[in-house]
N, C-alpha and C positions, 0 to 999 in steps of 0.2 A: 624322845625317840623310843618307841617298842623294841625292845628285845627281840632277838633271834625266835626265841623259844616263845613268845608270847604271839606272833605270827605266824609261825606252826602251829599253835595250839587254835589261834582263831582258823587256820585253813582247814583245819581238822572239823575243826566245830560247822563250817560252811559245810563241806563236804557230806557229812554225816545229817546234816538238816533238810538235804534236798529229798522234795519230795521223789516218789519212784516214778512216779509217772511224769516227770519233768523229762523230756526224752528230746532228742532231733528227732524231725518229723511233719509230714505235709500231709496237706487233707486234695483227695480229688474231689472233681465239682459231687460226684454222687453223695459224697461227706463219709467215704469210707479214709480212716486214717492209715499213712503209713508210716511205720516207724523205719527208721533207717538214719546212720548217722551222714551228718551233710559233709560233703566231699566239695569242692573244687571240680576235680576232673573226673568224674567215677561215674561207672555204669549205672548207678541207682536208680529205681525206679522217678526217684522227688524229681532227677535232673534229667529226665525224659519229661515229666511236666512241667519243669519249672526251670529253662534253659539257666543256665548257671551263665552268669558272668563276671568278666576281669577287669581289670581294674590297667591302667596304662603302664603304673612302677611296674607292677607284678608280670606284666608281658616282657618289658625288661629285665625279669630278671630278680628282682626285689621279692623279697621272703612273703608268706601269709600273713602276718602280722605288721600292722600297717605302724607298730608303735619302732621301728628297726631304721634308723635313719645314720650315717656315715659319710661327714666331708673330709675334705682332705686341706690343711692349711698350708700353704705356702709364705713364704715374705713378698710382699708388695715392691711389683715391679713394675716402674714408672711403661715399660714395655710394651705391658697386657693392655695397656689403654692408650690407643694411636690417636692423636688429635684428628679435629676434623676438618 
C-alpha cells in the first residue's frame, strides 16, 4: 500500500508533466480551435457546436462523476416479495 505522501508526490509530479497545450477544447469544421473549459450546462461557445448531453442518473439528480454510487440496506422482509 503507498503512502499518503507518496500519492501527493506522484499527483504533484502528473500535474506539473502536463503539457501546456493539453487544454478543453473543440475544433469548428473551418479547423479554427477553441479553447474553453467544458461545462455540462454553460453558454460556451464548444456547446453551441457540440450540444452537450446528459446522461439519465444525472437528470435525476446524481452528481458529474459517474464513480458516486449509494444504497441503502434494509433487513430482509419476507413482505417486499408477494407471491404470485
Amino acid at each position: 500500500m503507498q503512502s499518503r505522501m507518496t500519492v501527493t508526490r506522484a499527483a504533484r509530479k502528473v500535474v506539473r508533466s502536463k503539457p501546456v497545450e493539453l487544454v478543453d477544447a473543440c475544433w469548428m469544421s473551418a479547423g479554427q480551435k477553441i479553447v474553453e473549459p467544458q461545462t455540462l450546462h454553460g453558454p460556451g461557445r464548444c456547446n453551441a457546436l457540440y450540444l452537450p448531453h446528459s446522461h439519465p442518473r444525472m437528470a435525476a439528480g446524481a452528481p458529474l462523476t459517474g464513480d458516486v454510487l449509494k444504497c441503502v440496506l434494509k433487513p430482509a422482509d419476507p413482505k417486499d416479495y408477494p407471491r404470485s
